[in-house]
N, C-alpha and C positions, 0 to 999 in steps of 0.2 A: 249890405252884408252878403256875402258869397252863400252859395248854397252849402258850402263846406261847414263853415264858418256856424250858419243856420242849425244845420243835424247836430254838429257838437253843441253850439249852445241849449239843442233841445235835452242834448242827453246829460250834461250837468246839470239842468232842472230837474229834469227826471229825479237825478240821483238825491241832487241834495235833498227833492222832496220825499225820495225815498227813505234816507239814512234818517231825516228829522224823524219821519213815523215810525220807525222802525221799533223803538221802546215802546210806543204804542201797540206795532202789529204784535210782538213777544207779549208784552201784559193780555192782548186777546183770548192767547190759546195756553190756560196753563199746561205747563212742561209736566210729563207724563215718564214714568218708568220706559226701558230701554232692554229689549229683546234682541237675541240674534243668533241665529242657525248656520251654522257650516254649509256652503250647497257643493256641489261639479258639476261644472259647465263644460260641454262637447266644446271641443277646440276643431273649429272648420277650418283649420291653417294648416297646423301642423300637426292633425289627428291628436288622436288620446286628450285629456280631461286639461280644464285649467280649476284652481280651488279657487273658490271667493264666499263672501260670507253675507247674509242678509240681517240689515237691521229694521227696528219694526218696531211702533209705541206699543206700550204693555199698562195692564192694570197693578204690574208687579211692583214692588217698593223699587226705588233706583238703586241698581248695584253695582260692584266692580268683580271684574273678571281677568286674571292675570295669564296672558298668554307667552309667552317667551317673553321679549322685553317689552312687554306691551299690557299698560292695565285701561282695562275697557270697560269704562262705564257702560256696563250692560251685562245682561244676566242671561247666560244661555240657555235657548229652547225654554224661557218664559213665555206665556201664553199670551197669543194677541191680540190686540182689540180691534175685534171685527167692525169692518166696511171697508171701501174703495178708498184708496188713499194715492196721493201723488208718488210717482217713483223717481229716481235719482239715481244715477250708478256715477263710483267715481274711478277714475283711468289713474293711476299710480304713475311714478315717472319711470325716466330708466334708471336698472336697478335697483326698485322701488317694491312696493310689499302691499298687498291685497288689507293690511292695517297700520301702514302709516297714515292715514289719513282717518283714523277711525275719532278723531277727536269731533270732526264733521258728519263724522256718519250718526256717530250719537248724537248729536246737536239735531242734524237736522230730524232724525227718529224720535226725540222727544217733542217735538212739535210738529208729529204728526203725519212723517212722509215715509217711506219705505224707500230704503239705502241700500243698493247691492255695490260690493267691491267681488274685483276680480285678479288673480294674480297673473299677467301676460308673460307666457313662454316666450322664453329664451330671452326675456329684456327683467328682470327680477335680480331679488337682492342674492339669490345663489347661481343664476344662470344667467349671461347677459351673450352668451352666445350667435342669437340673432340682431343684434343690433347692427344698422349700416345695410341690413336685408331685407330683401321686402318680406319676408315673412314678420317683420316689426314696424316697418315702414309703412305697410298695407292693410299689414294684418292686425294690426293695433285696432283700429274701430271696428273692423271685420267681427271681432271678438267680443269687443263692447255690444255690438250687433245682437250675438249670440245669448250671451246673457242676456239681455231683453227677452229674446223669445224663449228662452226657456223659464225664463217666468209667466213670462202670459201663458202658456202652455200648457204650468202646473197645477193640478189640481187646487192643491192649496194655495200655492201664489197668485192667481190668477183672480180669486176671489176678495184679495186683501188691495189690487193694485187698480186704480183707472188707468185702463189704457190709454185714455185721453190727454194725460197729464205724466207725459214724462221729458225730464232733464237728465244735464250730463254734465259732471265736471272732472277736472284734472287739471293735474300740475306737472309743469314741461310737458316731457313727451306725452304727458296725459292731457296735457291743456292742448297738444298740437291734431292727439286723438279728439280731443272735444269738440275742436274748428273741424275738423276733417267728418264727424259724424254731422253736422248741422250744416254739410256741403262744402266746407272750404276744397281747393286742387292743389298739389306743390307742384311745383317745378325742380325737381329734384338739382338740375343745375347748378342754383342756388347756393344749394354748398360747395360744389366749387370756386363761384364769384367768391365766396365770402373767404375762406378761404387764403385764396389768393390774396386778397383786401388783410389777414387779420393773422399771418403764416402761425404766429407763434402761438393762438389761440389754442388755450387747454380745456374750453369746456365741449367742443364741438368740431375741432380741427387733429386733436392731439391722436385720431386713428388715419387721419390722411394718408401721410407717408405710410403705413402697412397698406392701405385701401390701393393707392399707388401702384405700389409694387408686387402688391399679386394679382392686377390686370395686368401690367406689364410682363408677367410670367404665364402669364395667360394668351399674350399677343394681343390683349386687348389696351384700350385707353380709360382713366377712368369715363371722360365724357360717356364713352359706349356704355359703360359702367350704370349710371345713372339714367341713360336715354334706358335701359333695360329696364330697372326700378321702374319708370316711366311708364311701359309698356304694360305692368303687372297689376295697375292700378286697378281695373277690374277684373282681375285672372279670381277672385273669390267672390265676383257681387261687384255693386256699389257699395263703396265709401262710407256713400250718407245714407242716414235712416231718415224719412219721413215722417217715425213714431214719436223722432224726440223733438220737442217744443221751444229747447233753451238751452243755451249752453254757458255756462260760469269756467271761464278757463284763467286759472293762476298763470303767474309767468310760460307763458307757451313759448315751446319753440316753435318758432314763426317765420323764422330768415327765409323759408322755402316756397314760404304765401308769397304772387306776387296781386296784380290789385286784379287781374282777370282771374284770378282761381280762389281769391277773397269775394271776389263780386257775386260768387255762388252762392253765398252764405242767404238764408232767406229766413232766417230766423233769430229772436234776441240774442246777445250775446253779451256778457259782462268779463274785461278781463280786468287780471288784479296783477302786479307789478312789484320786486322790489327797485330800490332808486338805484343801488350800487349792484348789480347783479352782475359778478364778473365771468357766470356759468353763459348766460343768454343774456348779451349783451342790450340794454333797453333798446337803444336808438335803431336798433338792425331785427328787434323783434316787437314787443309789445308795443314801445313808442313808437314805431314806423306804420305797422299793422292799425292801430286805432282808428287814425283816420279815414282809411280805404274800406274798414265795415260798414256797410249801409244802415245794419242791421243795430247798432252798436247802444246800448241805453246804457251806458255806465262804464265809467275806467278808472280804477284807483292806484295810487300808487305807493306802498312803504315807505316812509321815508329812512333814507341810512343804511335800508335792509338790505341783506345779502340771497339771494337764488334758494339758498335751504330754509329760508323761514319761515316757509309754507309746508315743510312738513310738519308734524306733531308736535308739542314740546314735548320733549326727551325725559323719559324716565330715566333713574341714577342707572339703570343696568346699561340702556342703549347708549346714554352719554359718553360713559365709559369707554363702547366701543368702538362711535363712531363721534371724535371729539368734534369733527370738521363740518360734518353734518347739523351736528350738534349747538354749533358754537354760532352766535351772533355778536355783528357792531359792537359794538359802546354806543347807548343810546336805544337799541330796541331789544322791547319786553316783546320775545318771543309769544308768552302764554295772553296777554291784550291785545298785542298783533293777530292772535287768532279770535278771540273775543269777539273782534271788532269782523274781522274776515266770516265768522259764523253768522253774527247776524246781517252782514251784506248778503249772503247767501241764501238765507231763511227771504227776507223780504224780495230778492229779485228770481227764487222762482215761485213763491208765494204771488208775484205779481203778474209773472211771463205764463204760471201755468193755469192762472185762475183760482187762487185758490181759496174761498171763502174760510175766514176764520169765525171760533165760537163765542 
């Protein structure tokens, strides 16, 4: 058996013996009421504030909380139950929102871990202005960065969080922020090869032609274009945080990994996949990437699913208004597909951070 061969088969044992336990580690630690406080986080990118919000186990009854289209099991500015607990921040995609992903923030806060989202300027659901810029391209885990530290920082967060015990997840551009904190490199290039390979591509191609054409009006090429991107990799820091432990990255965009700026990764990683994903295509992101993490204890894949089925299930307001988002296969139960995606989550950084249950 090749050594390739070897690592993968250890990381399907891993899992499966992960996923058996799993009902076990959940029946460990019963599920707990669900907190969560508005924060602002200094934006070292592009100055002024990003919003994000923290969630946190509570002794409070479980409740919901309706925020624009968004109802959040959880109860704000309920009081929290002191000690040290594991932290998590999760990286939203592009165009994406500091609570889609709040279905996981609750989840993992009722079993005991402290949850910050943040909303990344200029790549959100009202501003997507910086996308294709390294103020998103760079500045995406820069930010995630940030957050962290102004948690440990704060008075009162600093006292609820082990610093010892922190992860990261996201979906797409947040899953690509998740490899890029836990050390992944791009080779910005990349999206040109790909590109070229895929012209007509509408999930990651379809800004080409503009991108094009205002280096061209610039006198530039885009190659120049992207060797620049290149060059800004550290113009705010590193990348990567040392602080975080693990990374859980949903369908990432990953065409830009290649296996020397993958090789960086020195830390777990679990990614999650749909099968049909016609946003990030598998075989040129998640499927290609799996093998070249060293790091890799787990990779699952949706079967049928489509690129958006890692956001939320959709309340009747957001359905309405974002049908596309919204709408899955024939054959996938959006709201078990995340059932199942919550507790992979719970047990693989339960497992990566150390996390003794009660």
């Amino acid at each position: 058996m090749t050594f390739a061969r070897s690592r993968l088969a250890y990381a399907w044992h891993w899992l499966a013996l992960t996923l058996f336990l799993a009902p076990t580690l959940l029946l460990a630690q019963t599920a707990t009421g669900v907190g969560f406080h508005h924060i602002t986080i200094s934006d070292p990118v592009n100055g002024g504030t990003m919003p994000g919000w923290v969630f946190y186990p509570t002794t409070h009854a479980p409740g919901e909380t309706t925020i624009g289209p968004y109802h959040v099991a959880a109860t704000i500015d309920a009081p929290a139950i002191p000690g040290a607990k594991p932290l998590v921040v999760i990286s939203h995609g592009n165009g994406g929102s500091n609570l889609g992903h709040n279905d996981l923030a609750t989840y993992l806060a009722s079993h005991g871990f402290i949850v910050a989202t943040l909303e990344h300027p200029k790549d959100n659901f009202h501003d997507v202005s910086g996308v294709g810029y390294a103020s998103v391209l760079v500045g995406r885990p820069i930010q995630v960065k940030a957050t962290i530290t102004l948690l440990l920082n704060d008075p009162h967060w600093k006292r609820l969080i082990d610093a010892n015990r922190i992860g990261v997840t996201g979906f797409s551009a947040g899953g690509y922020t998740s490899l890029m904190v836990v050390g992944a490199v791009p080779q910005f290039r990349r999206f040109i090869d790909f590109c070229h390979r895929y012209p007509n591509d509408q999930g990651v191609c379809r800004e080409a032609k503009r991108m094009i054409a205002e280096e061209e009006s610039h006198g530039r090429t885009i190659e120049q274009r992207m060797d620049g991107l290149e060059n800004q990799l550290t113009r705010w820091g590193s990348t990567a945080d040392p602080r975080v432990k693990a990374a859980f990255a949903m369908a990432p965009l990953s065409l830009i990994f290649d296996e020397a700026g993958l090789a960086k990764i020195d830390r777990p990683v679990f990614l999650y996949y749909g099968q049909n994903d016609h946003v990030l295509i598998p075989k040129e992101n998640a499927e290609r990437i799996s093998p070249l993490i060293k790091t890799l204890v787990g990779v699952k894949m949706v079967p049928l699913a489509d690129h958006w089925v890692f956001i939320d299930p959709c309340s009747p307001e957001l359905a309405k208004d974002m049908k596309d988002i919204c709408s899955d296969p024939p054959g996938v139960d959006r709201v078990k597909v995340h059932q199942q995606i919550n507790a992979d989550a719970l047990a693989f950084f339960r497992k990566t951070l150390d996390v003794q249950t009660q």
